[in-house]
BAZA-467800 format. One record per residue: x, y, z of N, C-alpha, C, O, CB in turn. Coordinates in steps of 0.2 Angstrom, whole numbers. Glycine has a CB too. Example, Ala and Ser with C-alpha at 12.3 -4.5 7.8 and 13.67 -1.06 7.14 Angstrom:
2
[[66; -28; 39]; [62; -22; 39]; [66; -16; 39]; [71; -17; 42]; [57; -22; 45]]
[[64; -11; 35]; [68; -5; 36]; [64; 0; 39]; [67; 6; 40]; [70; -3; 29]]
REM end
This chain:
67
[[4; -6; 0]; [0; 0; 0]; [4; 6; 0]; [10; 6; 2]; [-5; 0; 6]]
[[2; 10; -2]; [6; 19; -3]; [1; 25; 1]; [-4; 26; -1]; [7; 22; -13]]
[[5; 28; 5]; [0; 34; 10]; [5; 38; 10]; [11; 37; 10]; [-3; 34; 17]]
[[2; 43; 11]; [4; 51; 11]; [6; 55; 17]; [1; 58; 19]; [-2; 54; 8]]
[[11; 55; 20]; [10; 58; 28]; [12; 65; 28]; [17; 68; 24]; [16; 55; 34]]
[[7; 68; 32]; [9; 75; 32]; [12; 76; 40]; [9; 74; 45]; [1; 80; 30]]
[[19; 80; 41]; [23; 77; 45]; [22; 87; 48]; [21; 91; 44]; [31; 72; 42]]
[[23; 87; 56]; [22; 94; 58]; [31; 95; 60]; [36; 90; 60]; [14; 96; 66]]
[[32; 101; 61]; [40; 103; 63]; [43; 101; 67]; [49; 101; 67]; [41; 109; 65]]
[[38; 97; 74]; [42; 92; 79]; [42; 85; 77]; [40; 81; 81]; [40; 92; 86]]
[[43; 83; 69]; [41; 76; 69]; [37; 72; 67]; [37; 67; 63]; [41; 74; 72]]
[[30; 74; 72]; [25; 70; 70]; [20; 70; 67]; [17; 75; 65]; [23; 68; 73]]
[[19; 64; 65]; [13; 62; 57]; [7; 66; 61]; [5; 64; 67]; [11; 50; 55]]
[[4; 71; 57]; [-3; 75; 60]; [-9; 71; 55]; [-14; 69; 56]; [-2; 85; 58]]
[[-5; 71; 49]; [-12; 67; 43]; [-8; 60; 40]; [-2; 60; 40]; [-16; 74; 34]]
[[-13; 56; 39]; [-11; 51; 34]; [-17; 48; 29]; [-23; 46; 31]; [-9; 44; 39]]
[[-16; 49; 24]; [-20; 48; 17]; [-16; 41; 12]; [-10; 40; 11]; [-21; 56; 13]]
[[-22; 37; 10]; [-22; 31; 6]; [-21; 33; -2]; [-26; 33; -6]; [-28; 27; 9]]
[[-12; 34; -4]; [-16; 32; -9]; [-18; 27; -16]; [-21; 26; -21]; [-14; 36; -12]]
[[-14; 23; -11]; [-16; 14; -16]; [-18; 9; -10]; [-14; 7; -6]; [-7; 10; -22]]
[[-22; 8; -11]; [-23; 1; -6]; [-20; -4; -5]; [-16; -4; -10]; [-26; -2; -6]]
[[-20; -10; -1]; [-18; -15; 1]; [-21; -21; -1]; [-19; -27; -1]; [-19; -15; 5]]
[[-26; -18; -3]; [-33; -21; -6]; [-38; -25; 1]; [-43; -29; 0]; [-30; -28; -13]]
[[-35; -24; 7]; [-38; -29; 11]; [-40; -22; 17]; [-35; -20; 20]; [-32; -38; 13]]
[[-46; -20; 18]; [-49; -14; 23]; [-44; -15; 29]; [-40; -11; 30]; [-57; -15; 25]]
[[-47; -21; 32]; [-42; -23; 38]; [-34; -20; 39]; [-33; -16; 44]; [-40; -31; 37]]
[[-31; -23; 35]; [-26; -21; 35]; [-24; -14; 34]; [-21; -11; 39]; [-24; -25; 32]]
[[-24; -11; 29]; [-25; -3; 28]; [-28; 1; 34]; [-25; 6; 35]; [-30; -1; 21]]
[[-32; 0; 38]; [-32; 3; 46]; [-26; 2; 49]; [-23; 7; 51]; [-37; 1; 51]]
[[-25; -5; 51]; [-18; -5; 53]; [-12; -1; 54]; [-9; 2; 58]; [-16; -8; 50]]
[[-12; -4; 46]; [-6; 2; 43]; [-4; 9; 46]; [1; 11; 49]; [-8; 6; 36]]
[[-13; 13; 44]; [-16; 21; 47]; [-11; 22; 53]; [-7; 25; 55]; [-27; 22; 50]]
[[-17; 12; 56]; [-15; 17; 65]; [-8; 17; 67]; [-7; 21; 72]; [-18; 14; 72]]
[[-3; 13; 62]; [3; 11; 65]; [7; 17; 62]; [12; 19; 66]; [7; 4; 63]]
[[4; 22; 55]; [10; 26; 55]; [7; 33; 57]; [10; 37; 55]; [14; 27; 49]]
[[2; 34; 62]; [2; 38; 63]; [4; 41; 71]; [5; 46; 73]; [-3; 41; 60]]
[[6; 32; 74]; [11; 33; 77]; [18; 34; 78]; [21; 34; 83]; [11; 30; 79]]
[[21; 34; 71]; [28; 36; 68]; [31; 43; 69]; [28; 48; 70]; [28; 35; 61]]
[[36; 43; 70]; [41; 50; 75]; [46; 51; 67]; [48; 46; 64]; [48; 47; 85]]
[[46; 56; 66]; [53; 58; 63]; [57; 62; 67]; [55; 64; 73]; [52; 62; 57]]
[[64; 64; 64]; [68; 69; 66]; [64; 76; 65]; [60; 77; 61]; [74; 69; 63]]
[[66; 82; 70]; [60; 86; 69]; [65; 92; 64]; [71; 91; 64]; [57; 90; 78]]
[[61; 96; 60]; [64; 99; 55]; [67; 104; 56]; [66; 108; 51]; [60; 99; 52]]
[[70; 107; 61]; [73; 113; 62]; [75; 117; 59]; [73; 122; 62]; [76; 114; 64]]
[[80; 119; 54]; [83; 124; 51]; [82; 119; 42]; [85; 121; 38]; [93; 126; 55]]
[[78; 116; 41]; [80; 112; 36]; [75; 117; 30]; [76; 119; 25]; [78; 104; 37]]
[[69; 118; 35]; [65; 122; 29]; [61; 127; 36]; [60; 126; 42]; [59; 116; 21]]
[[59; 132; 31]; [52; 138; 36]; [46; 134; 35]; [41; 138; 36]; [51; 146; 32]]
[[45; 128; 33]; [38; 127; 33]; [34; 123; 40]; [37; 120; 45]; [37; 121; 26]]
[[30; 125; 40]; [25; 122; 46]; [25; 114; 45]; [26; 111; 50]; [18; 125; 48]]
[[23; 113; 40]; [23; 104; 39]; [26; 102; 33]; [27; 106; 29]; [17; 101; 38]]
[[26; 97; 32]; [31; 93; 26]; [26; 88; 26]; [23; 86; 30]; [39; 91; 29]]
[[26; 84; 18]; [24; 81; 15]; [28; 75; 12]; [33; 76; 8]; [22; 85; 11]]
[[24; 67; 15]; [31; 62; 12]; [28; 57; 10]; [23; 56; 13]; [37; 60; 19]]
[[29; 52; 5]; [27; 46; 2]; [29; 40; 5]; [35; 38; 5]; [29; 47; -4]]
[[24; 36; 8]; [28; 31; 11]; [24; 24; 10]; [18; 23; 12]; [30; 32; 18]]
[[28; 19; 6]; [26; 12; 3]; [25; 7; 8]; [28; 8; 13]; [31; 10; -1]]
[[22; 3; 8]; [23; -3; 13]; [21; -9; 9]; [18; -9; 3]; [18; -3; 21]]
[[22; -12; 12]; [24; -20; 8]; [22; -25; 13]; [26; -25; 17]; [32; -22; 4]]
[[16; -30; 12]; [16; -35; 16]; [16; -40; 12]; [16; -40; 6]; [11; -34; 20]]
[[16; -47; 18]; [20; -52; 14]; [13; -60; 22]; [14; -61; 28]; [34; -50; 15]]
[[9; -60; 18]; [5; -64; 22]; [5; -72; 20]; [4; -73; 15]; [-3; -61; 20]]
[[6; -77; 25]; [9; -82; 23]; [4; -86; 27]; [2; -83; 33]; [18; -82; 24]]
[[1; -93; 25]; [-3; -96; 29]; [0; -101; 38]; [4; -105; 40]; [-6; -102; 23]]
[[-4; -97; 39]; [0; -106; 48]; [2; -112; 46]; [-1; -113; 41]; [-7; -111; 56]]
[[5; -115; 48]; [7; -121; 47]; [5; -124; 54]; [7; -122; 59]; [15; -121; 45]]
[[1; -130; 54]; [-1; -132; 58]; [-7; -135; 59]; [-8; -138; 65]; [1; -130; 60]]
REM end
């Protein structure tokens, strides 16, 4: 899946938007909720903007139990 994080000046993910799916609902919440627990380095002298704009891929890999 591919989303969109809108990141504020200390770091953290303020928005996250979907823009290709997973194809599976379940999972794509997941995703939401796991990155919009994600921290970056906070942006200090890098740019004057209040937020920043970043593209970020995930790749899952779902394999059956054995057993």
């Amino acid at each position: 899946m591919t989303c969109r994080l809108m990141i504020d000046r200390d770091g953290k993910v303020v928005g996250v938007e979907v823009l290709e799916s997973s194809g599976f609902r379940e999972l794509d919440q997941a995703a939401l909720r796991a990155l919009e627990r994600w921290r970056f380095e906070p942006l200090g002298r890098l740019t004057d903007r209040e937020r920043v704009f970043g593209i970020q891929r995930l790749t899952f890999e779902i394999t059956k139990r054995r057993g």
